[in-house]
DSSP file (Angstrom, degrees, kcal/mol; ACC not computed):
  #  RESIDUE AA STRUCTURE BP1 BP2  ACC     N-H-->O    O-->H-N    N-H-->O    O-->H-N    TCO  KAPPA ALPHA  PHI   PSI    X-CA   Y-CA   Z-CA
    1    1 A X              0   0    0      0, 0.0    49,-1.9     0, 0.0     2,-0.2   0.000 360.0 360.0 360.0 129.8   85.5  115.3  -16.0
    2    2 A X     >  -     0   0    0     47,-0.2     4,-2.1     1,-0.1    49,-0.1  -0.535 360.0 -92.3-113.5 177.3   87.1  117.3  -18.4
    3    3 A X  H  > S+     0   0    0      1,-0.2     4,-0.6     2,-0.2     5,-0.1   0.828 127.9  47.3 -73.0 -23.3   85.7  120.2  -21.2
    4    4 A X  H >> S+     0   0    0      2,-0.2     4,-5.1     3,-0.1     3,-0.7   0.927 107.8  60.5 -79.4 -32.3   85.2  117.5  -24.1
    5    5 A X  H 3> S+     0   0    0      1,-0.2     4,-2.0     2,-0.2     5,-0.3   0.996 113.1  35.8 -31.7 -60.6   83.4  115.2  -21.3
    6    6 A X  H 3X S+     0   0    0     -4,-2.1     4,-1.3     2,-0.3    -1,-0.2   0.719 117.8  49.7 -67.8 -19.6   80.9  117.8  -20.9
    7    7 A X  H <X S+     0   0    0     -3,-0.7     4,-1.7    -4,-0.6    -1,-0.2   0.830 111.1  49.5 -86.7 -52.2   80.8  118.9  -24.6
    8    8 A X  H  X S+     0   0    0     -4,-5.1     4,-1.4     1,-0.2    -2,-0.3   0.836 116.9  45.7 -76.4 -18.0   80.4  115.0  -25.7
    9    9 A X  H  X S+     0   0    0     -4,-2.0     4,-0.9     2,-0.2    -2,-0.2   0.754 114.9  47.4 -86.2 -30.3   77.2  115.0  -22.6
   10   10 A X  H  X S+     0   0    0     -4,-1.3     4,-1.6    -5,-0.3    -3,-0.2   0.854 112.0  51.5 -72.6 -27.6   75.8  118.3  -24.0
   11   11 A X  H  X S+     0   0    0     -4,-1.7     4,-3.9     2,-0.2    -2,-0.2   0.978 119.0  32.3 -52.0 -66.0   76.1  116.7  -27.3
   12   12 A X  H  X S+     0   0    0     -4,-1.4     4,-1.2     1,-0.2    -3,-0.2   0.862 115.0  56.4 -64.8 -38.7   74.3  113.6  -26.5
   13   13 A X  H  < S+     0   0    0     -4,-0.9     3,-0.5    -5,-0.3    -1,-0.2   0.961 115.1  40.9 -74.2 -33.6   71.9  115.1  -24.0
   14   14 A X  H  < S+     0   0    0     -4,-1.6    -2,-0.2     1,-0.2    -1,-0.2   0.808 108.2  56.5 -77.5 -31.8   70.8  117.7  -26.8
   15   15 A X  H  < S+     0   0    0     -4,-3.9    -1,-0.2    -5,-0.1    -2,-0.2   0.756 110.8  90.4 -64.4 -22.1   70.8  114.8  -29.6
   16   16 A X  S  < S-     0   0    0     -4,-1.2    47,-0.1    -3,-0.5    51,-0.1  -0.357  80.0-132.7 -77.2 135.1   68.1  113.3  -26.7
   17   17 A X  S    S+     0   0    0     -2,-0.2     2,-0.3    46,-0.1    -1,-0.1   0.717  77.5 105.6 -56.9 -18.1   64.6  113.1  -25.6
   18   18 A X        -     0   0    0      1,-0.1     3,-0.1    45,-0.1    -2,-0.1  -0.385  50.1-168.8 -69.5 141.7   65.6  113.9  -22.2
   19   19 A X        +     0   0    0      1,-0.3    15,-1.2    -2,-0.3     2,-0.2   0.168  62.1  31.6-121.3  22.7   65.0  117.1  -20.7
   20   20 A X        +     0   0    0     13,-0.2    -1,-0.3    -7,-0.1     2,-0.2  -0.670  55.3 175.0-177.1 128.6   66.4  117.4  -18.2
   21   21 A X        -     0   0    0     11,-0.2    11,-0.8    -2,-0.2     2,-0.2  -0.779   7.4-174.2 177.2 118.7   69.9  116.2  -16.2
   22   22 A X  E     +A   31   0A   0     -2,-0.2     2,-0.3     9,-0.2     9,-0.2  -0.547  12.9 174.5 -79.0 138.8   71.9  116.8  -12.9
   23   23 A X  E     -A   30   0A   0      7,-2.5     7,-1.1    -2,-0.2     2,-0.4  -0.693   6.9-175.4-155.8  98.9   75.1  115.2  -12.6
   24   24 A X  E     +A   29   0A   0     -2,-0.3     2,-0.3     5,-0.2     5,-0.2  -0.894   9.8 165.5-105.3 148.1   77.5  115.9   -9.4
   25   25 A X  E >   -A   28   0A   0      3,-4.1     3,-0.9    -2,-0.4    -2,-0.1  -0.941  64.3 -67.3-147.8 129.4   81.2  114.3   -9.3
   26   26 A X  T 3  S+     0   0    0     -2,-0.3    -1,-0.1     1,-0.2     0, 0.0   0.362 123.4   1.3  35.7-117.8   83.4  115.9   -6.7
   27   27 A X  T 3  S+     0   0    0     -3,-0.1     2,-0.6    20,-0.0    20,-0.4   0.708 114.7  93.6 -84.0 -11.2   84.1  119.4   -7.6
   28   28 A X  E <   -A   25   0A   0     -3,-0.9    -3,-4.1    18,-0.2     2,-0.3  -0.658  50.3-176.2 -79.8 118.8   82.0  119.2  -10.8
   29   29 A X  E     -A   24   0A   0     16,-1.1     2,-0.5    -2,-0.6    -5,-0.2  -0.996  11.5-176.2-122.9 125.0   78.2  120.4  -10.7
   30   30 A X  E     +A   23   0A   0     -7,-1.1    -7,-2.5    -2,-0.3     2,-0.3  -0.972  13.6 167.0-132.1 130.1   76.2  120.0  -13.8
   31   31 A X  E     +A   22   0A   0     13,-1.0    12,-0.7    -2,-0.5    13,-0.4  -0.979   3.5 173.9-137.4 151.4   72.7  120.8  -14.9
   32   32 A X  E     +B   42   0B   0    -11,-0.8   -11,-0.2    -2,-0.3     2,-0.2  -0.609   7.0 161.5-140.5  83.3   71.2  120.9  -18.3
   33   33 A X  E     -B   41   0B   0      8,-0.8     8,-1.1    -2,-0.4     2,-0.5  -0.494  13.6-174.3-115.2 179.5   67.9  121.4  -19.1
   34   34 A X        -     0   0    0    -15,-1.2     2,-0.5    -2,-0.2     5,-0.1  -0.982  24.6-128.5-159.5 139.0   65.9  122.4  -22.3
   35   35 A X  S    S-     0   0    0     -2,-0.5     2,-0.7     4,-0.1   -15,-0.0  -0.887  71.8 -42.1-108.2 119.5   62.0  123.2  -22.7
   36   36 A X  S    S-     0   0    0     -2,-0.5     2,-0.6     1,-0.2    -2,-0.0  -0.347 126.1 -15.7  31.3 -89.6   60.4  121.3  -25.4
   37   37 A X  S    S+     0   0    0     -2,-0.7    96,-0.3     2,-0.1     2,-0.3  -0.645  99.7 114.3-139.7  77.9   62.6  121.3  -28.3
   38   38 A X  S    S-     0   0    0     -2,-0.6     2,-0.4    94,-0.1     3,-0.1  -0.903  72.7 -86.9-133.9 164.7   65.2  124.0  -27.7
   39   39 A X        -     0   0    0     -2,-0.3    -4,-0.1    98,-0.2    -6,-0.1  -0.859  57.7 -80.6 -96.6 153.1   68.8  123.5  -27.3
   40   40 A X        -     0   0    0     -2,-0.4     2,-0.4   -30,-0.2    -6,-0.2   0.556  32.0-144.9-103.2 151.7   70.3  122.8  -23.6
   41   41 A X  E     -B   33   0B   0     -8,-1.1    -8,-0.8    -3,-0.1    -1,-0.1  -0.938   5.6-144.2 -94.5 109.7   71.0  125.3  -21.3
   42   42 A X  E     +B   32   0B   0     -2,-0.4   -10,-0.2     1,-0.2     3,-0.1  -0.352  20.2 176.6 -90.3 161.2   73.9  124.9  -19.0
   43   43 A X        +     0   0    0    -12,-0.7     2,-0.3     1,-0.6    -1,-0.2   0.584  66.7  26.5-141.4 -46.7   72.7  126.3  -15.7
   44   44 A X  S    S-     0   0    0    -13,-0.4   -13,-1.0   -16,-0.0    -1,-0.6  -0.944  73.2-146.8-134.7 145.9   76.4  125.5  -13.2
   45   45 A X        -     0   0    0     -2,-0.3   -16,-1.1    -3,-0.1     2,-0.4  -0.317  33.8 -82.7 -86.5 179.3   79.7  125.2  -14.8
   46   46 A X        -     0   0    0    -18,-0.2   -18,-0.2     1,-0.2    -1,-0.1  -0.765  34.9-146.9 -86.9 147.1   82.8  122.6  -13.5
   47   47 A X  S    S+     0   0    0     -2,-0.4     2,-0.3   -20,-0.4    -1,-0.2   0.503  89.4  17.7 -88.2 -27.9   84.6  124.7  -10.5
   48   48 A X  S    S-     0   0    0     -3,-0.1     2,-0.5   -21,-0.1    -1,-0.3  -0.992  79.1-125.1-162.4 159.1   87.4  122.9  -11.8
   49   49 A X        +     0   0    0     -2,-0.3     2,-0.2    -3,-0.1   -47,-0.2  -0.943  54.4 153.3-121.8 125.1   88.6  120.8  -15.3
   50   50 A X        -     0   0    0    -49,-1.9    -2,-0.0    -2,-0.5    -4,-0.0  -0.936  49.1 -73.8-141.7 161.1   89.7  117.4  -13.8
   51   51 A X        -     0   0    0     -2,-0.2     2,-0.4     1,-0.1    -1,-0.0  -0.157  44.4-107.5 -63.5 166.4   89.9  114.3  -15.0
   52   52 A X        -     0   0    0      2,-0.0    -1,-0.1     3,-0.0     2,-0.1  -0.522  36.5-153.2 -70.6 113.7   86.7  111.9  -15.7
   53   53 A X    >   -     0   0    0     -2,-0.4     3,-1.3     1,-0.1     4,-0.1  -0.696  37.3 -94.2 -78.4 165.8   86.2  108.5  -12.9
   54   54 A X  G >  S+     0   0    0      1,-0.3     3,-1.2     2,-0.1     4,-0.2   0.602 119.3  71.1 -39.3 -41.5   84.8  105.6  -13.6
   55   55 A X  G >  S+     0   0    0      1,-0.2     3,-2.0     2,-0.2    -1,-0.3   0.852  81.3  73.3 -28.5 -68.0   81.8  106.9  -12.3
   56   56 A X  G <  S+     0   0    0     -3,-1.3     3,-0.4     1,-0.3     4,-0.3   0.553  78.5  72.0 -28.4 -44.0   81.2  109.0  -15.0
   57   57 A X  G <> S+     0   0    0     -3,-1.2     4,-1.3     1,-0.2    -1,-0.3   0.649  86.0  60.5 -61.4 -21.1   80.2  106.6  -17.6
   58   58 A X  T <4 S+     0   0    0     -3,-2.0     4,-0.3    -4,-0.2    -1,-0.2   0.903  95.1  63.6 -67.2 -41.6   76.9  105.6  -16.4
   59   59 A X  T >4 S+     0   0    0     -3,-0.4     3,-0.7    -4,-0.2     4,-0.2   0.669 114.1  46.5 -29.7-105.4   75.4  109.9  -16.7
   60   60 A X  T >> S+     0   0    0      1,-0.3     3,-2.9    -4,-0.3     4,-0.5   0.376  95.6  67.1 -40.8 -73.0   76.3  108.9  -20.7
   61   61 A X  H 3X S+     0   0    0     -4,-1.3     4,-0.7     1,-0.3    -1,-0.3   0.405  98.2  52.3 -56.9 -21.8   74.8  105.4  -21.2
   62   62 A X  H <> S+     0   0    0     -3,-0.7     4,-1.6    -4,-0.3    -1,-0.3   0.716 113.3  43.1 -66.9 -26.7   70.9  106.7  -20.9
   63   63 A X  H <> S+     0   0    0     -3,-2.9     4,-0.5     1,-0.2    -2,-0.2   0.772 116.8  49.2 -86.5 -19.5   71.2  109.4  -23.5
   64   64 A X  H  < S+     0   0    0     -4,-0.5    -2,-0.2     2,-0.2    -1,-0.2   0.546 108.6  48.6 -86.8 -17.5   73.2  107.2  -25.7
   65   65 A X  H >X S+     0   0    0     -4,-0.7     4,-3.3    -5,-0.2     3,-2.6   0.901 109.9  51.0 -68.8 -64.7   71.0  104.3  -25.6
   66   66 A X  H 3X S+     0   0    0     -4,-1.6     4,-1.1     1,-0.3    -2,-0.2   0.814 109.7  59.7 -70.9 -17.7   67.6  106.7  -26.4
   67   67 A X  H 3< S+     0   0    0     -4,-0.5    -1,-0.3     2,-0.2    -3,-0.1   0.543 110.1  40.2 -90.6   3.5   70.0  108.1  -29.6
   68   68 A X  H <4 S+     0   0    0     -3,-2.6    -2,-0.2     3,-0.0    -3,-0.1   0.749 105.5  64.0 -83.5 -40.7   70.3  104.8  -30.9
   69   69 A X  H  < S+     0   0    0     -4,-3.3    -2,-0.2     2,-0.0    -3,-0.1   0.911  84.4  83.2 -34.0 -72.8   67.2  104.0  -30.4
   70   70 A X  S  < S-     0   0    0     -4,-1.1     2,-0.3     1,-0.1    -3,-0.0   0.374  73.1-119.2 -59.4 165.7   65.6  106.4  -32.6
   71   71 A X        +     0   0    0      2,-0.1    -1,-0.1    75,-0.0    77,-0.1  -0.783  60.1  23.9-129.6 144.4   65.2  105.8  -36.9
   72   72 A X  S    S-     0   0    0     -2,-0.3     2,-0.4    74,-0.1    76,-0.3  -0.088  92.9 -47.2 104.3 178.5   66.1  107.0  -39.8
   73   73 A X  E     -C  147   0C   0     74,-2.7    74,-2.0    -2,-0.1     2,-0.5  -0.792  56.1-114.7 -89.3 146.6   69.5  109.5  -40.9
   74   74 A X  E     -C  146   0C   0     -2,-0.4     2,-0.6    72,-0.3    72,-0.2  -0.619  22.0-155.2 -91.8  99.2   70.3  112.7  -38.7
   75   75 A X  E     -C  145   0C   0     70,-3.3    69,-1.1    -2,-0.5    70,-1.0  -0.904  28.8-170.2 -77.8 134.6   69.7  116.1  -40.9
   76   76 A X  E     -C  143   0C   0     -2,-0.6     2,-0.3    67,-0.3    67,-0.2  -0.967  24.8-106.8-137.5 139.6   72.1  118.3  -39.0
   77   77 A X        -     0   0    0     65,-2.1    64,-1.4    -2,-0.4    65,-0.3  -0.562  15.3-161.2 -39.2 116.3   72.7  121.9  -39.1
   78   78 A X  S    S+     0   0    0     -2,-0.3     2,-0.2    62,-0.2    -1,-0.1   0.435  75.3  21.8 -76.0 -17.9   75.9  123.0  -40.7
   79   79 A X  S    S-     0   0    0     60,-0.3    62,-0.4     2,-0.1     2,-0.3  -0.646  81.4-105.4-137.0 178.3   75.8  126.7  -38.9
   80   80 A X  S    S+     0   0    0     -2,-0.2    59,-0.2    60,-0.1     2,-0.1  -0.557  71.6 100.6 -70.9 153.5   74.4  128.3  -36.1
   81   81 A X  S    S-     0   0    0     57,-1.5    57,-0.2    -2,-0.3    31,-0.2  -0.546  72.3 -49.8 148.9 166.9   71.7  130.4  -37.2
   82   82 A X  E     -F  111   0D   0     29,-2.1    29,-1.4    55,-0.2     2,-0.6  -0.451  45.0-127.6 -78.2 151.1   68.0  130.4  -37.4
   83   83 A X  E     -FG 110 136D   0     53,-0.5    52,-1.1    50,-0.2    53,-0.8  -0.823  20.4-175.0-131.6 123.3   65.7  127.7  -38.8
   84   84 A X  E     -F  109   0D   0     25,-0.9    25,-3.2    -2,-0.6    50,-0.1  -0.926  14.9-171.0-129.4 123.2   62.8  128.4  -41.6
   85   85 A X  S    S+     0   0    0     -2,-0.4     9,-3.6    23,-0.2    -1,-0.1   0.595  79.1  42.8 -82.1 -29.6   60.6  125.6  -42.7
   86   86 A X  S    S-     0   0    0      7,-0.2    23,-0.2     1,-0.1     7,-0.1  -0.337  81.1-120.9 -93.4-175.0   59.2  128.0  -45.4
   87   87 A X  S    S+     0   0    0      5,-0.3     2,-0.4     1,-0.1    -1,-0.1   0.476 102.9  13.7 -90.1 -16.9   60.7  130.5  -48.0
   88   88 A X  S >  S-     0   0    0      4,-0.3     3,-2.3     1,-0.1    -3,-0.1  -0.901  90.9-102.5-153.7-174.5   58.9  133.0  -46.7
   89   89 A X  T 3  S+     0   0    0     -2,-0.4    -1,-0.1     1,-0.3    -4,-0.0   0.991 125.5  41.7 -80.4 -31.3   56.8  133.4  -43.3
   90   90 A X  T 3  S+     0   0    0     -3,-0.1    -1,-0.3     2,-0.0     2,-0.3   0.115  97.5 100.5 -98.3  37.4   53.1  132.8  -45.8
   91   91 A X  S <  S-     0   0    0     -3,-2.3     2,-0.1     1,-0.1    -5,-0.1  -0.632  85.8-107.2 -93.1-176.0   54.8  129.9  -47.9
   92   92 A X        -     0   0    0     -2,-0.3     2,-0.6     1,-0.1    -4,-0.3  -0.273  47.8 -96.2 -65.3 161.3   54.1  126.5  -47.1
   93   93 A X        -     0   0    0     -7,-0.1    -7,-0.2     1,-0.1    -1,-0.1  -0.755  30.0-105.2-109.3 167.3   56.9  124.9  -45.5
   94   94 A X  S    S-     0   0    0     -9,-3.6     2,-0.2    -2,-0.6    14,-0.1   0.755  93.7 -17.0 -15.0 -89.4   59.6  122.7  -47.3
   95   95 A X        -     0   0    0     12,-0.9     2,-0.2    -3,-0.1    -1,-0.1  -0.778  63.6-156.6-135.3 158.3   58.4  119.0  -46.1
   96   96 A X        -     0   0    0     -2,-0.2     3,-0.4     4,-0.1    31,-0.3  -0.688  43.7 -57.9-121.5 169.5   56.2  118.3  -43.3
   97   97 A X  S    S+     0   0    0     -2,-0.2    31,-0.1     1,-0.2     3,-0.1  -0.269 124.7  23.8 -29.1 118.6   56.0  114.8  -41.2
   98   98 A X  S    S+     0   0    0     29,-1.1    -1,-0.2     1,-0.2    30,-0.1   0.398  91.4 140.4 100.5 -32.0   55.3  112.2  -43.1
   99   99 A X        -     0   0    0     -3,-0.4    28,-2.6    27,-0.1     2,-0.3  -0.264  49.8-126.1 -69.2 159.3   56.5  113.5  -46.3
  100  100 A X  E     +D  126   0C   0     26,-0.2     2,-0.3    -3,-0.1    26,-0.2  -0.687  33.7 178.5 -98.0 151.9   58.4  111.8  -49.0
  101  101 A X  E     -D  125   0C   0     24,-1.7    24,-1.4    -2,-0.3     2,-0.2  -0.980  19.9-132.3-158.0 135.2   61.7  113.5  -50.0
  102  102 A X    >   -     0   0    0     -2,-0.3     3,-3.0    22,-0.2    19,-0.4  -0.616  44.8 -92.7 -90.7 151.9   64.8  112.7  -52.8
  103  103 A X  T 3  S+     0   0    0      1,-0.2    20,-0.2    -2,-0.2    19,-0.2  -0.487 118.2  36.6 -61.0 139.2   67.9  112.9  -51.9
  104  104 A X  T 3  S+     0   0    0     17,-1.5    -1,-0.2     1,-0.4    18,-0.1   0.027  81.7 142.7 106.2 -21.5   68.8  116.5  -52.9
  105  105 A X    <   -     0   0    0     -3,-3.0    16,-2.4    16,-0.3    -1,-0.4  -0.502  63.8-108.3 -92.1 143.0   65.5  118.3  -52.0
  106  106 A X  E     + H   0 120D   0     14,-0.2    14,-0.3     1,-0.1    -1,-0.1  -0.188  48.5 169.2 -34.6  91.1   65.2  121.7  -50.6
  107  107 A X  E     -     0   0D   0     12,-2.5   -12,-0.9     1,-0.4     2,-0.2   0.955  57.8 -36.1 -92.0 -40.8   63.9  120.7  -46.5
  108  108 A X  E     - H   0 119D   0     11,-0.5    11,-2.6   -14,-0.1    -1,-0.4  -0.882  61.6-100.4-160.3-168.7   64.2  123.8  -44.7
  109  109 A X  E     -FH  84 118D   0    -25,-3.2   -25,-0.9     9,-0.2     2,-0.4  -0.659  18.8-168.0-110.1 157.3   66.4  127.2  -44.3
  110  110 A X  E     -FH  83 117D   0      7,-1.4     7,-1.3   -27,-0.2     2,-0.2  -0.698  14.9-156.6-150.8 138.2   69.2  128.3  -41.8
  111  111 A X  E     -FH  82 116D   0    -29,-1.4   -29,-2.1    -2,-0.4     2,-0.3  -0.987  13.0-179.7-124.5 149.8   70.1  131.4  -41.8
  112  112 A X  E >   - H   0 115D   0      3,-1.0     3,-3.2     1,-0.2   -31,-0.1  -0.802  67.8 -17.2-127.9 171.0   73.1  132.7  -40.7
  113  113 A X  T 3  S-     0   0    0     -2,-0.3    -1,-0.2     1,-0.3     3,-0.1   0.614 128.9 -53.4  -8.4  74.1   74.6  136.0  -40.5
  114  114 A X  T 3  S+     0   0    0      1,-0.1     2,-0.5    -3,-0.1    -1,-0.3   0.692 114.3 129.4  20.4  47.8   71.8  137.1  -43.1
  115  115 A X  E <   -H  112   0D   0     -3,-3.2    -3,-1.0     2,-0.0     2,-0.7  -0.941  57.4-144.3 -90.2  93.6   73.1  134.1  -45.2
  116  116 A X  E     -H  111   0D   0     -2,-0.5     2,-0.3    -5,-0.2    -5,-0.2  -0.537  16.9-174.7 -75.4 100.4   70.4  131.8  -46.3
  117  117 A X  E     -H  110   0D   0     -7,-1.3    -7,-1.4    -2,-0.7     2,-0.4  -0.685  19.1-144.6 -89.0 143.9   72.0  128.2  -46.2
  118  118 A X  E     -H  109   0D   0     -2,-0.3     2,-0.4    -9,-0.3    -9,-0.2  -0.917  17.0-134.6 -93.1 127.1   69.1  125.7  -47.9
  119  119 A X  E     -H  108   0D   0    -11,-2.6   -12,-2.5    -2,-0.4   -11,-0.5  -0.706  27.8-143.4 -93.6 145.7   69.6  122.5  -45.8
  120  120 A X  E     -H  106   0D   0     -2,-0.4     2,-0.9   -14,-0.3   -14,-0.2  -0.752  22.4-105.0-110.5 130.4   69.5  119.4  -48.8
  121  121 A X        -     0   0    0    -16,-2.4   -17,-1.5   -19,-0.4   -16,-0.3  -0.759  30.6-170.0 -48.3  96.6   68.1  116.2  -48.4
  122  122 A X  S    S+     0   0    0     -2,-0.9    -1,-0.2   -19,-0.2   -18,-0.1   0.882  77.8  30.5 -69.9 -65.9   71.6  113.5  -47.9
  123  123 A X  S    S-     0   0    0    -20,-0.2     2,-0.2     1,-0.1   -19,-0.2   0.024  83.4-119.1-123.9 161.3   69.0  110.0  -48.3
  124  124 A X        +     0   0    0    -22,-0.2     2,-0.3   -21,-0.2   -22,-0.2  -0.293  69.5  84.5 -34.4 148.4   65.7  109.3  -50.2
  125  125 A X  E    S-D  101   0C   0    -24,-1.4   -24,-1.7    -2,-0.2     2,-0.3  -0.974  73.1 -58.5-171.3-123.3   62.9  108.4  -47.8
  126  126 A X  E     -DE 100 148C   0     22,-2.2    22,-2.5    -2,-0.3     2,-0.4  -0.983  53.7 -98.7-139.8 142.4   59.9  110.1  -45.4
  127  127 A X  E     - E   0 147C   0    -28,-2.6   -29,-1.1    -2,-0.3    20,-0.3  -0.508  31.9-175.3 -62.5 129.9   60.3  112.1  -42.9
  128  128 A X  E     -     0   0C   0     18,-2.3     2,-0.2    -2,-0.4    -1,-0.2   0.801  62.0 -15.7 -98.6 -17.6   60.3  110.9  -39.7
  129  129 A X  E     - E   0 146C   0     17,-0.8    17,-2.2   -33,-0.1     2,-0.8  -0.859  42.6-147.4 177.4 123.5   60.5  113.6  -37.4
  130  130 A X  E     - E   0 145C   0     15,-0.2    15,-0.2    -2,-0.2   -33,-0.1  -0.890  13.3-165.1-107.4 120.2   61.4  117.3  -37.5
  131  131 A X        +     0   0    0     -2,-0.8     2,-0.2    13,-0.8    14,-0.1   0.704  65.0  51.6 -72.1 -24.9   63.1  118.2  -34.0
  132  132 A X  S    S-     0   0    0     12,-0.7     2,-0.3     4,-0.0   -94,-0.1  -0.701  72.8-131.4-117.1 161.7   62.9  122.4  -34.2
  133  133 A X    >   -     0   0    0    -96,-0.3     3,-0.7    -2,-0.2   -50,-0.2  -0.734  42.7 -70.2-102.1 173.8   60.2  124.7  -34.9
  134  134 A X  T 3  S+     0   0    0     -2,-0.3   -50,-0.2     1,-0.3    -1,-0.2  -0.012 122.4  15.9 -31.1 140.3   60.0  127.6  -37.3
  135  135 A X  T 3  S+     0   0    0    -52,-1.1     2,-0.5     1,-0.1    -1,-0.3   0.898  92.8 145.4  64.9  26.0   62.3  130.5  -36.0
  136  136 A X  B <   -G   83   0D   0    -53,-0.8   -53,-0.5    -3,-0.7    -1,-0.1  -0.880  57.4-119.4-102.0 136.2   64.3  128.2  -33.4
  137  137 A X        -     0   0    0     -2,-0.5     2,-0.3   -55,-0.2   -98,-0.2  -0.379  33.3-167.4 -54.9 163.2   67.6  128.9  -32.9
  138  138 A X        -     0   0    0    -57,-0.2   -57,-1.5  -100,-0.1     2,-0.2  -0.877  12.0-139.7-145.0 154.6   69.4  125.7  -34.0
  139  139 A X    >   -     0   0    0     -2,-0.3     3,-1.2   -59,-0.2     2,-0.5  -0.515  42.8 -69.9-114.0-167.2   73.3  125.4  -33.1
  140  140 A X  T 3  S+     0   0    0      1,-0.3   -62,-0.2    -2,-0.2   -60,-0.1  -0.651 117.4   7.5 -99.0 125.8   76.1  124.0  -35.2
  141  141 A X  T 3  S+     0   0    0    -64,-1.4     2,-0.5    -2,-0.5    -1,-0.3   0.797  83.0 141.9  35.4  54.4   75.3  119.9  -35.5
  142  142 A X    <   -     0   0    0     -3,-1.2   -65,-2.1   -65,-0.3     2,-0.3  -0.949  59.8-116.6-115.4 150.5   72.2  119.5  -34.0
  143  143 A X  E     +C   76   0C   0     -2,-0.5   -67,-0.3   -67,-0.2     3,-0.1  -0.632  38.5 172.0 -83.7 121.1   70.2  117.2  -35.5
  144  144 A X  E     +     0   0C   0    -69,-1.1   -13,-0.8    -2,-0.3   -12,-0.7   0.381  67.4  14.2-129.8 -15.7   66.9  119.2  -36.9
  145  145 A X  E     -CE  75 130C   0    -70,-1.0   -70,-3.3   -15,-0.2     2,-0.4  -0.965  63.0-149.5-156.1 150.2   65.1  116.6  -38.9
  146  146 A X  E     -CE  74 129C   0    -17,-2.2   -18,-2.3    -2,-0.3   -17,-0.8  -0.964  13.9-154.4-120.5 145.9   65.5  112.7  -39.2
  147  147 A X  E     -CE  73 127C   0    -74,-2.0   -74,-2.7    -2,-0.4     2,-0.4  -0.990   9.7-143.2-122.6 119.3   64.6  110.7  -42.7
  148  148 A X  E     - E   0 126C   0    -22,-2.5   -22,-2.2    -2,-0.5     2,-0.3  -0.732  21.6-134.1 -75.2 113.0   63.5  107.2  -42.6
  149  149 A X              0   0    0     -2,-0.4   -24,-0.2   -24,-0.3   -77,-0.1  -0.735 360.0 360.0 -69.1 120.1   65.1  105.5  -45.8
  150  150 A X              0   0    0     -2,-0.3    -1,-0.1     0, 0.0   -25,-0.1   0.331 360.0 360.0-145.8 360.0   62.7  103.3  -47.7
C-alpha cells in the first residue's frame, strides 16, 4: 500500500457514512475513525510505503459503493478553513435541508486564513443534505453539502 492508496481510502472513507475502519496488510496498520460528522482521524501510520496486493481492493469497495449510493451533486470545499452556515453567528443560515437553491446562490462561508470564501451553488435544485456543522473544520475537497437537481 502506498501514500496515494491511503490518501485515495482517506478520501473515500471521509466522502462515507462509515465511521469507523481498521485495515492491516503486512507491515501496514491503518485506523480511521471520525465522530459524527468530522473529518477522519488517522490514529497508526504505514511502518513502511510498499506496494498495494490484491488484497487491498476489497477495504475500498464498501466506501465506494455507499458514495455512489448517495444523490444529488457534491458541494466541496475549495480551502481548508472553517465553515459558517450564516453571515454572522445571529443570522439565519444560508439554506437549510430541504431548501430550494439556483445555481449561483450564496450556501454557506469558509473561512480561511481570515479570508471569507462564499461557497456558490454549481446546480439548481434542493438540498439534500448538509454533511458539517456550523464552526467545523472542513478540509480541502470534502464534500459539505449535496444538491438534488430537479
Amino acid at each position: 500500500m502506498n501514500l496515494q492508496d491511503i490518501k485515495d481510502l482517506m478520501k473515500e472513507f471521509n466522502d462515507s457514512d462509515i465511521y469507523k475502519l481498521s485495515l492491516e496488510m503486512e507491515e501496514v496498520k491503518l485506523k480511521l475513525e471520525k465522530e459524527g460528522r468530522v473529518p477522519p482521524a488517522v490514529v497508526a501510520a504505514p511502518a513502511a510505503v510498499m506496494p498495494a496486493p490484491a488484497a487491498a481492493a476489497p477495504a475500498a469497495a464498501p466506501a465506494e459503493a455507499v458514495s455512489q449510493a448517495r444523490e444529488g451533486t457534491a458541494v466541496k470545499s475549495p480551502v481548508v478553513g472553517v465553515f459558517y452556515s450564516a453571515s454572522a453567528p445571529d443570522a439565519p443560515p444560508y439554506v437549510k435541508t430541504g431548501d430550494r437553491v439556483q445555481q449561483g446562490q450564496t450556501l454557506c462561508i469558509i473561512e480561511a486564513m481570515k479570508m471569507m470564501n462564499e461557497i456558490k451553488a454549481p446546480v439548481s435544485g434542493e438540498i439534500a443534505e448538509i454533511l458539517v456543522k456550523n464552526e467545523d473544520l472542513v478540509e480541502y475537497d470534502q464534500t459539505i453539502m449535496r444538491i438534488k437537481e430537479c
